[in-house]
Every structure is written in C-alpha cells, then in structure tokens.
N, C-alpha and C positions, 0 to 999 in steps of 0.2 A: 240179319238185315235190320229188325227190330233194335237191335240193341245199336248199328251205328247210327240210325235215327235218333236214338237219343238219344247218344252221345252227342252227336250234331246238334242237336235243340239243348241240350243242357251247357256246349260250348258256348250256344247263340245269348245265352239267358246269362251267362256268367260277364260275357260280354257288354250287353245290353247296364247290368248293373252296375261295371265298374264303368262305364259312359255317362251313365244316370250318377253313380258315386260323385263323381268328377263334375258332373253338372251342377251339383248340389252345392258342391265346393263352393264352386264359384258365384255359385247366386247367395250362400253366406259370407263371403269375400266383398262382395258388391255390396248388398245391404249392411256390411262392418262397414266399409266406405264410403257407401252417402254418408249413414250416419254421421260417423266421425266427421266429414265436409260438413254437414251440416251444424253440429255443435260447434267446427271450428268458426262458421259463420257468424251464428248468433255470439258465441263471446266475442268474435270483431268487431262487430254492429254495437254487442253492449260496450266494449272498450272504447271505440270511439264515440258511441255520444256521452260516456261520462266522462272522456277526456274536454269533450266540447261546453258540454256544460259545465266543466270546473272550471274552463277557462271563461267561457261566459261569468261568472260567479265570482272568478276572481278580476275579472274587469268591472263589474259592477263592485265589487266591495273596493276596488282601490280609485274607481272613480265617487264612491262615495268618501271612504277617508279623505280623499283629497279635498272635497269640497267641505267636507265640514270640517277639516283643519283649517283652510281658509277660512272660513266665516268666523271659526274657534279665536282666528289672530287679527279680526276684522279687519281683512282683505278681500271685501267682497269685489271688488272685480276679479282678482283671480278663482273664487267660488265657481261665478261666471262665467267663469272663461274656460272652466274645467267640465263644470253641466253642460254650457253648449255646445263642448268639443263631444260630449256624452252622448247628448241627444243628436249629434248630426252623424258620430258613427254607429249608432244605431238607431235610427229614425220610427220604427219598428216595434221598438223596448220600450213598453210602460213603464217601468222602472226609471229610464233617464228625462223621461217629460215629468217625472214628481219629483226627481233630486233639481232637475232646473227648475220647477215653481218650488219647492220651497227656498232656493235659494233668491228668487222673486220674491215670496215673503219676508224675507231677512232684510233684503233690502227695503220695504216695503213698497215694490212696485206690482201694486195687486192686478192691475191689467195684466200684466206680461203671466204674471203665474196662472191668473184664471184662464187662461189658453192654455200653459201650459198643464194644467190639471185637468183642462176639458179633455186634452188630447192624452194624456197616462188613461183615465175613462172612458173615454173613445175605444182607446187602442185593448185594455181587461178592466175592464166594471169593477174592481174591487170596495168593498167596505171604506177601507182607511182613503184611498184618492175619493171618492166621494165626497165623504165627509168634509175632507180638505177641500174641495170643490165649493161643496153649502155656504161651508165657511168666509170662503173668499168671496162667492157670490153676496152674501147675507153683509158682510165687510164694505162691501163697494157701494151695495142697494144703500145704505144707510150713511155713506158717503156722497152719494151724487143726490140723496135727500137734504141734508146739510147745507151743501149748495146749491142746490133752486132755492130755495127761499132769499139770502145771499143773492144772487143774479137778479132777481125781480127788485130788491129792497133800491 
C-alpha cells in the first residue's frame, strides 16, 4: 500500500515537472520574443528618423546650394525665390529664415533680413543667427542715423 502511494506521488511530481518544464519553455519563448519585438522596434524608430533627418539635411543642403549658386551668378531674385520657397515649406526651420536674410543681405535689403534673422533666433537662439542679427541691427541703427539729420536739413 505504502509503496503504490508513492508510486502515485512520485507519478504526480514527474508530472508536475514536465508541466513546470514546458512552462518554462514558454516564458523563455515569450521573453526571446518581446525582446527581439522590441529591438526590432527601436532600430525602426532609429531607421526612420535617420531616414527623416537625411532627408531633412538633404533638403536644406540642396536648398542651400541652390541659393547661393544663384547669388554666386548674381541672380538674386531667383536666390529669392528659392529661400522663400524654403522658409514657407518649412516655416518651423531656423535654418531657412538665415538662408532667406542672408540672401536679404546680398541684396542689401536689410529690413527684410533683420526679420528674417529675428525669426531663425526666435525659432534656436544660436551663436552665429545672433551675431547676424547685431549686425544687421547695428547696420540699420547707423543707417536711419544718417538720415535724420538729412530729413531735418
């Protein structure tokens, strides 16, 4: 009697472990499987934003060439016409508000640039649009001093 008792509990336990084996299985199955979903995720996420950003990158760099080969053949209206086609599809991009004022500098229509430099500074504070900013400001204070004196005479 003793001995089919534990026969029976030693079936019950052999049992029990190949249930628990096979559980195991599959909760290392499952955690292979997020995993992997999840790394496949992240490199999507990194492939697409560096597909986005090169395309970003490669539209500022070919809307840049283009505008300063225009100015290079002094065709500034198409300079022009290439920065504000820049800055109106991407109204957003400090980048295309400094390639339109400096193409305002070129021409030297310094109202239009020092707006458009206020707003590249506006939109990222950087060092270099600043500067450019001073400049044009400091450019114009000493232009519209010029003429008051002029206007009064």
């Amino acid at each position: 009697m003793n001995e089919d008792i534990n026969q029976e509990i030693l079936s019950e336990l052999r049992r029990m472990r190949r249930s628990s084996e096979v559980a195991v299985y599959f909760a290392i199955l499952f955690v292979v499987a997020g995993v992997g979903y999840v790394a496949w995720l992240r490199h999507e996420r990194e492939r697409s934003s560096q597909a986005y950003y090169q395309s970003r990158s490669s539209a500022q760099t070919s809307a840049w060439q283009g505008t300063e080969s225009a100015l290079d053949r002094g065709d500034n209206a198409k300079a022009l016409s290439i920065a504000q086609s820049f800055a109106a599809r991407q109204p957003a991009y400090h980048y295309a508000h400094a390639c339109l004022g400096s193409v305002y500098v070129a021409m030297g229509d310094f109202t239009n640039a020092e707006a458009a430099y206020a707003r590249a500074v506006e939109l990222y504070p950087d060092e270099e649009n600043e500067k450019a900013l001073a400049a044009i400001r400091k450019r114009l204070a000493r232009e519209r001093a010029t003429q008051s004196p002029s206007k009064s005479e």
